[in-house]
C-alpha positions in Angstrom: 103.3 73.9 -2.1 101.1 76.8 -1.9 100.4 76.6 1.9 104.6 76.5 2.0 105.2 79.8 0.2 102.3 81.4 2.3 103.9 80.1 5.6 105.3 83.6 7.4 108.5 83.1 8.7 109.3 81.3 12.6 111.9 83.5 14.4 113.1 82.1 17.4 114.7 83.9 20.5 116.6 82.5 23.1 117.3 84.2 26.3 118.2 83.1 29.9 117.3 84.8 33.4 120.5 85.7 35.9 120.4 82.6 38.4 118.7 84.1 41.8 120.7 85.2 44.0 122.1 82.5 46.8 120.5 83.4 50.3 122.4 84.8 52.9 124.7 82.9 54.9 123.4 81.2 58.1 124.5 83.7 61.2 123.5 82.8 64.7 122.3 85.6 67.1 124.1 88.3 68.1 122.4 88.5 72.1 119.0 88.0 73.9 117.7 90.5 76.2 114.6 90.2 78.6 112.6 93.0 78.7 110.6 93.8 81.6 108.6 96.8 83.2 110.7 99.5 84.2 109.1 99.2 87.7 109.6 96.5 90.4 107.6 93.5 90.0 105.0 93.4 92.6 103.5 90.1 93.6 100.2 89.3 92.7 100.1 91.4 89.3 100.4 90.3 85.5 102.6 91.3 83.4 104.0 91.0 80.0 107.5 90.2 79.6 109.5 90.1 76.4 112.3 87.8 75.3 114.1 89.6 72.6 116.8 87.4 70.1 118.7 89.6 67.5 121.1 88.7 64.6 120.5 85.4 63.1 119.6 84.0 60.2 117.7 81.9 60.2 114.8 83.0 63.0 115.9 81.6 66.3 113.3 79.4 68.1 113.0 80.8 71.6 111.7 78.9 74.7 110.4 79.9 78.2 111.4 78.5 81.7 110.9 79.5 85.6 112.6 77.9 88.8 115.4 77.4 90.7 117.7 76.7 88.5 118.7 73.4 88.6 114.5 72.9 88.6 113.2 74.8 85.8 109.7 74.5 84.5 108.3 75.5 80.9 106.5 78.7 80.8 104.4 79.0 77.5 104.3 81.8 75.5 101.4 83.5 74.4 103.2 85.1 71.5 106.2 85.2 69.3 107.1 87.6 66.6 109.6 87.6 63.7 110.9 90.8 62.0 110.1 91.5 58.3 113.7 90.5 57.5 114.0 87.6 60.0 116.9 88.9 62.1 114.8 89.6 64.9 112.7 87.4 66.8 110.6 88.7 70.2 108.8 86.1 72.3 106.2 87.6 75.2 105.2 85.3 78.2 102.7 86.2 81.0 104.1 86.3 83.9 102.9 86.9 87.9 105.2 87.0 90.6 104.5 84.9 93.7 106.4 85.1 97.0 107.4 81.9 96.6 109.1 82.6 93.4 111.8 84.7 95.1 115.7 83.7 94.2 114.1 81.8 91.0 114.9 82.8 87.7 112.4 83.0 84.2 114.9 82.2 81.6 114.3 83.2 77.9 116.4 80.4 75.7 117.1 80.4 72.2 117.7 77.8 70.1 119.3 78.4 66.4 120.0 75.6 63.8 122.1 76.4 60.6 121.5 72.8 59.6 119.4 69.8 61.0 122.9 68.6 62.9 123.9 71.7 63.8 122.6 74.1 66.6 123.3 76.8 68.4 121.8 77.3 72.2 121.8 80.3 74.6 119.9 82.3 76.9 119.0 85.4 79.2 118.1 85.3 82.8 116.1 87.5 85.2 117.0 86.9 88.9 113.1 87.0 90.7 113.2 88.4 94.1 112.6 91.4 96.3 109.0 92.2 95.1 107.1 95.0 96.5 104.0 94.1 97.7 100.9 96.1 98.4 100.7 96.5 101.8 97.0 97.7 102.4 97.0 99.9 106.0 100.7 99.5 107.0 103.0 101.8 107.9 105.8 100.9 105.6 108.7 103.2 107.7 108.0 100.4 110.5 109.9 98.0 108.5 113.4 97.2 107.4 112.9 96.5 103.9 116.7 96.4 102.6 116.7 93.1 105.5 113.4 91.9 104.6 113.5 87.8 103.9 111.0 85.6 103.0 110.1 82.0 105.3 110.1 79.9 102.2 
């Protein structure tokens, strides 16, 4: 009895945490731009070129590709990016023009799934052709350049 009367006193407290709040709605992308040097491409050189998907949620899965297009060939990408809040997602791919890649296109597609049976595809596409090429020792006001075509 004496361990009883020397007991202190149980207090209980019951309390409950606000249920998290429900993530955002699924939203596909608003648009995918490719970015590219403000200059012409010229053949021979690298360069760097940006895919850029905006809008959704969740991140869009985005894909590379170069041909003619009714024979286009994965590019790989050598990086891909997704914003802080997941709404924007950049893809870069390395990219050298050859002469005969004129009146081909690199195409940046996107893929977006809300759900695993539901999906959501589009894409951007940069026309190839025209590139200036270095012309070592020419005299480039010899040539018509506006009706310059290539053999292949």
């Amino acid at each position: 009895m004496q361990a009883v009367q020397n007991a202190l006193p149980f207090f209980s407290c019951l309390f409950s945490l606000p249920p998290p709040p429900p993530p955002p709605p699924p939203v596909p992308p608003e648009g995918a731009k490719i970015v590219t040097p403000n200059s012409p491409l010229t053949a021979g050189r690298e360069y760097a070129v940006a895919c850029r998907v905006w809008g959704s949620n969740p991140p869009a899965r985005v894909e590379w590709f170069r041909g003619p297009r009714s024979q286009l060939r994965p590019v790989p990408a050598f990086n891909q990016t997704v914003s802080p809040d997941g709404n924007v997602t950049v893809s870069w791919v390395r990219y050298v023009p050859e002469p005969g890649h004129h009146h081909q296109t690199l195409t940046c597609r996107w893929e977006w799934r809300s759900t695993l049976s539901d999906s959501t595809v589009d894409s951007d596409v940069l026309q190839i052709g025209n590139f200036f090429f270095r012309l070592l020792g020419l005299d480039t006001n010899k040539f018509d350049l506006d009706n310059f075509s290539f053999l292949n």
